[in-house]
C-alpha positions as CSV (number, residue, x, y, z in Angstrom):
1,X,94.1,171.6,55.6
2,X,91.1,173.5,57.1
3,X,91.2,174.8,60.7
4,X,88.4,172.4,61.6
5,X,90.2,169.6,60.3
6,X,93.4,170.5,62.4
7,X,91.6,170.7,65.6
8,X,89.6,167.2,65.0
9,X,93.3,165.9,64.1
10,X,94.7,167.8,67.4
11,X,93.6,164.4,70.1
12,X,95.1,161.4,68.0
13,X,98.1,163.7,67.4
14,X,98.6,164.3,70.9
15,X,98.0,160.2,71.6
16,X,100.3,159.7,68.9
17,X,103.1,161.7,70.5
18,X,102.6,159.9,73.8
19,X,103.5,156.9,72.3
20,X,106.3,158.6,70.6
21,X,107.6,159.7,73.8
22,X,107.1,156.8,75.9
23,X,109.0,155.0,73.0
24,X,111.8,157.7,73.1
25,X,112.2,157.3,76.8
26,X,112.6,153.7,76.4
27,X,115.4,153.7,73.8
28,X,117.4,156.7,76.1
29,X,117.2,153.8,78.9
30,X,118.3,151.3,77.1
31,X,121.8,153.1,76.3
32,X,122.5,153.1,80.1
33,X,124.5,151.4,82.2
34,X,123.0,149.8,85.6
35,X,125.2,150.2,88.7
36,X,126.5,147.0,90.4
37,X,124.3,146.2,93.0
38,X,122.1,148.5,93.2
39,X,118.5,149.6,90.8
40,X,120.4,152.9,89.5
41,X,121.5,153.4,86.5
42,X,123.4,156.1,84.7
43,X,125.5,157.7,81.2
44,X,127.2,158.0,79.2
45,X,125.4,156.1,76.6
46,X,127.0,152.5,75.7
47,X,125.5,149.8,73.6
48,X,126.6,147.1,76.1
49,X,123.3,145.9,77.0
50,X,122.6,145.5,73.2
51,X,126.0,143.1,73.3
52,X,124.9,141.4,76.1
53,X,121.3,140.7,74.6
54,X,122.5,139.6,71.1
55,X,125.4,137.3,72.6
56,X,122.4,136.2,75.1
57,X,121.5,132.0,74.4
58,X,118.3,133.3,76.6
59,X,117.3,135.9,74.7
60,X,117.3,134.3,71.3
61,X,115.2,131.4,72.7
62,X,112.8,134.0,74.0
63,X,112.8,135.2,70.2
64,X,113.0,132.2,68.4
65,X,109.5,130.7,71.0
66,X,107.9,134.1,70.5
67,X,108.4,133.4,66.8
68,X,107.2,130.3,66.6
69,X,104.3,130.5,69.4
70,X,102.6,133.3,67.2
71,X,103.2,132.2,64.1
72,X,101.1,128.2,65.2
73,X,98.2,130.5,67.3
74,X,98.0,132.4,64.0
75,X,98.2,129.1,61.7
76,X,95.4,128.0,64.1
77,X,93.3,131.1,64.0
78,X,93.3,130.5,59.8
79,X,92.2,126.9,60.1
80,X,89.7,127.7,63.2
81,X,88.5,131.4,62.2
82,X,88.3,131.0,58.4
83,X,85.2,128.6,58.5
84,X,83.6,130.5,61.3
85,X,84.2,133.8,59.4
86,X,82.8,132.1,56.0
87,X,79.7,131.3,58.1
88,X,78.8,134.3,59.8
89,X,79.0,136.1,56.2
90,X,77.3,133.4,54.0
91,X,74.5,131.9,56.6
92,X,70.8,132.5,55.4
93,X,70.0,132.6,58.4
94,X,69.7,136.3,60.5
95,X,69.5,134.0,63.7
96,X,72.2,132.3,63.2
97,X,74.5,135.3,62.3
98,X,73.1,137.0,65.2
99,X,73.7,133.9,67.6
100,X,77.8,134.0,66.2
101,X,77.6,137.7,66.7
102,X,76.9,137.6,70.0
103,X,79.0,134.7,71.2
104,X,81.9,136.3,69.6
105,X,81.3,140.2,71.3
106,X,80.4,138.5,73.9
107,X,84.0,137.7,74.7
108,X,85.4,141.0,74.4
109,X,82.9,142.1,78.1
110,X,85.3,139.8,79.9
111,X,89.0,140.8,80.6
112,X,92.1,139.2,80.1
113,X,92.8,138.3,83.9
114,X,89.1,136.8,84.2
115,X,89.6,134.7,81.3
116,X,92.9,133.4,82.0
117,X,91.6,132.2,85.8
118,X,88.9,130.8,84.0
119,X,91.1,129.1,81.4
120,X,93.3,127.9,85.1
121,X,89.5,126.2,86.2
122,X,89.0,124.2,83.0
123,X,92.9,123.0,82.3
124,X,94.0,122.8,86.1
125,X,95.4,119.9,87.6
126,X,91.5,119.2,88.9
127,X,90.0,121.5,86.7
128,X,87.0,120.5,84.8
129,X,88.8,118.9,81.7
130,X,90.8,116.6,84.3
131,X,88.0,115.4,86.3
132,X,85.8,114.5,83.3
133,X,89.0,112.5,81.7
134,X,89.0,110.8,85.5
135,X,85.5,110.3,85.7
136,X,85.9,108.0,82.9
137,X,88.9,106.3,83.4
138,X,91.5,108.7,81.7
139,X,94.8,109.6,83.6
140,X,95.2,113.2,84.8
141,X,96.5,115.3,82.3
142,X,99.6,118.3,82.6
143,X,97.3,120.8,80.7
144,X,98.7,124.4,82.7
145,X,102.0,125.3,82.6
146,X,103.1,124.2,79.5
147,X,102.7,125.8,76.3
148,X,99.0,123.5,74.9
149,X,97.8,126.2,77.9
150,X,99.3,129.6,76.3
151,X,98.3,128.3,72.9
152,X,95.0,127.9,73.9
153,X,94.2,130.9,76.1
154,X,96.1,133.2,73.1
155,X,93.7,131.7,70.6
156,X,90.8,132.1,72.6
157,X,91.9,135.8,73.4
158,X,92.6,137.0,69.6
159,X,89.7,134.4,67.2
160,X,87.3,136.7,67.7
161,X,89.3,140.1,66.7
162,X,90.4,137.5,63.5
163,X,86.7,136.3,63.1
164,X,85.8,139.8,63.2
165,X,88.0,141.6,60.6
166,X,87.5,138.9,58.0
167,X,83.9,139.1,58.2
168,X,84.3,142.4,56.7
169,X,86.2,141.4,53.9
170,X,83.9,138.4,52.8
171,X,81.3,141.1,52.9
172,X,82.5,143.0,50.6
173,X,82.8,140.1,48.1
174,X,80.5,140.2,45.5
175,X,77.8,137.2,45.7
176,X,77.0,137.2,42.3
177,X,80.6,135.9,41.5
178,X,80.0,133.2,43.6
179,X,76.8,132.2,41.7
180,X,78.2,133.0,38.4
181,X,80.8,130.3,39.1
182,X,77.8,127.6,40.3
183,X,75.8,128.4,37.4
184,X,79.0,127.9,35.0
185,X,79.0,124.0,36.4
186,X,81.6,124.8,39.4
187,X,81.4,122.6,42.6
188,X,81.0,124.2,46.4
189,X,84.4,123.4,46.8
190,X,86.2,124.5,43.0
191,X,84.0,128.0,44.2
192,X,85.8,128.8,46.9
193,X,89.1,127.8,45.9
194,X,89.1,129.8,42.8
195,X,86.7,132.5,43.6
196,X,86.0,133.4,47.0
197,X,89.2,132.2,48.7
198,X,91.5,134.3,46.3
199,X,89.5,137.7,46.3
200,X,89.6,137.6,50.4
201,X,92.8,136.6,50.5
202,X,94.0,140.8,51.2
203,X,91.3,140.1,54.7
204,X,92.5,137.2,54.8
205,X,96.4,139.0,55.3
206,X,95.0,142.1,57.1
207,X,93.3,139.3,59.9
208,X,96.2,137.3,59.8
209,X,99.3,139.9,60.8
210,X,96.6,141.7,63.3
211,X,96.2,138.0,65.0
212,X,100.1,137.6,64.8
213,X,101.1,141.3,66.1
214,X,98.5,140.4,68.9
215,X,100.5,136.8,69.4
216,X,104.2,138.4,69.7
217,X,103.0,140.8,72.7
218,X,101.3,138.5,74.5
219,X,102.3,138.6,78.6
220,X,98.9,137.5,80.4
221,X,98.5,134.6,79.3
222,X,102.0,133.2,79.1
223,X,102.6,134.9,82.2
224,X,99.7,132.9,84.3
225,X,99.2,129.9,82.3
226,X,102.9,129.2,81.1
227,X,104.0,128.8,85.2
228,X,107.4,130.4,84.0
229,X,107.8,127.4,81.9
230,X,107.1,129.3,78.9
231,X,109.7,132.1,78.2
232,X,108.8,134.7,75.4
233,X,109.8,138.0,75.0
234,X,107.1,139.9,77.0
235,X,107.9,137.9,80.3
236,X,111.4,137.7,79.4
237,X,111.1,142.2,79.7
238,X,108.9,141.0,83.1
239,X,111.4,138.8,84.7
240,X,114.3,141.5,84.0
241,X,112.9,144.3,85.6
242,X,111.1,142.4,88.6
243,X,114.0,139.6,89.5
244,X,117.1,142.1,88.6
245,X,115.8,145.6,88.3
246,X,118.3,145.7,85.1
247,X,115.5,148.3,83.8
248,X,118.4,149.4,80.7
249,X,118.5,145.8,79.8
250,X,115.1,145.4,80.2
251,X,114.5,148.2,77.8
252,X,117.1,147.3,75.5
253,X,115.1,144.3,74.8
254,X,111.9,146.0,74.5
255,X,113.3,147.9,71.7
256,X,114.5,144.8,69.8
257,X,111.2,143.2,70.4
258,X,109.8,147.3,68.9
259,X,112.2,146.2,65.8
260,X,111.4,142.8,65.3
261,X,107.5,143.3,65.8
262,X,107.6,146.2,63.3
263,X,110.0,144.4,60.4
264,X,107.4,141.5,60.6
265,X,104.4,143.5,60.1
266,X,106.4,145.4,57.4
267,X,107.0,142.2,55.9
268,X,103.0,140.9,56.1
269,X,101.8,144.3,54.8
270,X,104.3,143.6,51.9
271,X,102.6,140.4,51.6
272,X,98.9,141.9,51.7
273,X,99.7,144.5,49.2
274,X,100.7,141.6,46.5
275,X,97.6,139.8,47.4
276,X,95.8,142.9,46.8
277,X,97.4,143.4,43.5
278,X,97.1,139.8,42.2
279,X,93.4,139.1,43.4
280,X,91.8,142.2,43.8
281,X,93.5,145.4,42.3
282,X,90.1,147.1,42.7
283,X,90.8,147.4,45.9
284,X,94.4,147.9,45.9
């Protein structure tokens, strides 16, 4: 490798050993022991807090709703972004395309905090949802604190990365295909199914584990609109550190939540790479 080429690779390998460190520090922690009573904690390394986690009822339900929570806001962001996706890279029309473009970067120019007080306005207890179901006759509604408001505020936070990253792979595919299919007496639907939904089903994969990496580490949101109602595993790091100041427990679980998050994108890349291989070892 060129000198040139080491220097331009010298910034992202410096970033890259933050992280590394950061990660390091966290895993040292999490072999400590916290002293009775107090925020200290000390040697010799022990792996009681990893006992104590894996015996934990709490901590496996933080797991388990983590689990589940991403894998529905992903399920959702399929069904929701798919279309929306399909549209932005088939439309005939540049207005259009632009108008989806715009609405969908446009969210990105707000940040998380402003759009989960907003998301607090709409669902509140006399938010705007609430009076409109009262101003015609509708009971109020329990639409904040629960999980219908993380679900919601998490989708609304990660559809346009998914929306985004399988627009490029529907670009890539290769119209002609699609016609090819029409002129050979195919229907709109017997199209996509055989043609266009199997060659962007590696996107398709690549959208889907960014959407559900993106789920398992939400806080914000499940933080603000859950009320405490809704554990996971980022506010279930939170609450040990803020309530108990059990920072080696707190860190022992961020490292299973490091494991778990990193065997489940090993397993969706698995999955991608077979999709890529079955539909579309050209780009494999």
């Amino acid at each position: 490798m060129s000198r040139t080429a080491l220097l331009l690779a010298l910034p992202a390998a410096l970033i890259l050993l933050l992280f590394v460190a950061v990660l390091g520090s966290f895993a040292s922690v999490s072999f400590m022991v916290l002293e009775p009573g107090t925020a200290v904690f000390h040697g010799p390394a022990s792996l009681a807090n990893y006992t104590k986690l894996l015996a934990s009822e709490g901590a496996w339900k933080a797991v388990l709703n983590t689990l589940r929570l991403a894998a529905e806001i992903s399920a959702l962001c399929v069904l929701a972004g798919y279309p929306l996706a399909l549209l932005l890279a088939r439309s005939g029309s540049r207005g259009l395309r632009r108008f989806i473009l715009f609405c969908l970067v446009a969210t990105f120019l707000s940040g998380g905090v402003t759009r989960a007080y907003a998301w607090l306005i709409i669902l509140g207890n006399k938010g705007l949802v609430n009076q409109a179901a009262q101003a015609i006759g509708l009971p109020r509604m329990a639409l904040i604190n629960n999980e219908f408001a993380v679900v919601v505020s998490v989708l609304n936070f990660i559809l346009p990365f998914f929306v985004l990253t399988l627009f490029g792979a529907l670009r890539t595919i290769a119209q002609p295909l699609e016609h090819a299919a029409r002129n050979l007496g195919a229907s709109r639907m017997r199209c996509f199914l055989h043609v266009t939904l199997p060659l962007s089903l590696p996107g398709l994969a690549a959208a889907t584990s960014l959407c559900f990496a993106l789920s398992l580490g939400a806080f914000l949101f499940p933080q603000m609109l859950g009320g405490g109602r809704v554990q996971v595993l980022a506010t279930a790091i939170y609450e040990r550190i803020q309530a108990s100041y059990d920072i080696p427990a707190a860190a022992a679980l961020a490292m299973l939540f490091f494991v778990l998050v990193l065997l489940m994108l090993l397993a969706v890349g698995a999955l991608r790479r077979a999709a890529s291989a079955r539909f579309a070892p050209e780009a494999a």
